[in-house]
N, C-alpha and C positions, 0 to 999 in steps of 0.2 A: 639223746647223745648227739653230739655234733657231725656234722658232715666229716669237718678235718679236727683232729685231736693229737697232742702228744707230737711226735718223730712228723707225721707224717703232714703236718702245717708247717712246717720248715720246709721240706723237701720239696713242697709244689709250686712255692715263689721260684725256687730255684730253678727247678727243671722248665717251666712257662719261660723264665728269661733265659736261658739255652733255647728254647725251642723260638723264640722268637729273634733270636739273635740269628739261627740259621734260617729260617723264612725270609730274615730283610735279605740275608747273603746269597741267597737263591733267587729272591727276586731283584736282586742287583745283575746277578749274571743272566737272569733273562733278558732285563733290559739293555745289555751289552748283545749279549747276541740276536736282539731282534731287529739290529741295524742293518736294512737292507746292504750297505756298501761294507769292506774292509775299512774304511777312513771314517765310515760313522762306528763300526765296531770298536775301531781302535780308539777314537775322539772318547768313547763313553767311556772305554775303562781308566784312559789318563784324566779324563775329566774325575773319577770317582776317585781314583788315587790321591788328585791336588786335594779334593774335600776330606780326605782323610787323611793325609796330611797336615791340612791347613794353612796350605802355601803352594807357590806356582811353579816349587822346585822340591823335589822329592827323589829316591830312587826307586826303582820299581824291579821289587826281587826275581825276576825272569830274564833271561838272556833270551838274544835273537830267537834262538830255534823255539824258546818255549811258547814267545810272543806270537811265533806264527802256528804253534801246535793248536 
């Protein structure tokens, strides 16, 4: 009998690319926070915004207070 069969070989592509999707998005926010200074902090998440974006002008869903929370 096979490993994956039926319902349950559908489901595991599925749930692997969720689960890989929030590993990259945890290891984004490590790399934002393991910037010694506030200005490399902040450099990395506009930096990762514009790449997700795909442009040098984007909005970034946070107001002040969140930015500094």
């Amino acid at each position: 009998m096979p490993l994956f069969s039926g319902i349950a070989s559908v489901r595991y592509p599925a749930v692997i690319r969720i689960l890989v999707q929030e590993n990259l998005s945890l290891l984004q926010w490590i790399r934002r926070l393991s910037g010694k200074t506030t200005r490399q902090k902040v450099m990395s998440y506009l930096s990762s915004q514009a790449l997700l974006a795909g442009s040098s002008e984007f909005r970034i869903p946070l107001n002040r207070q969140e930015m500094a929370g």
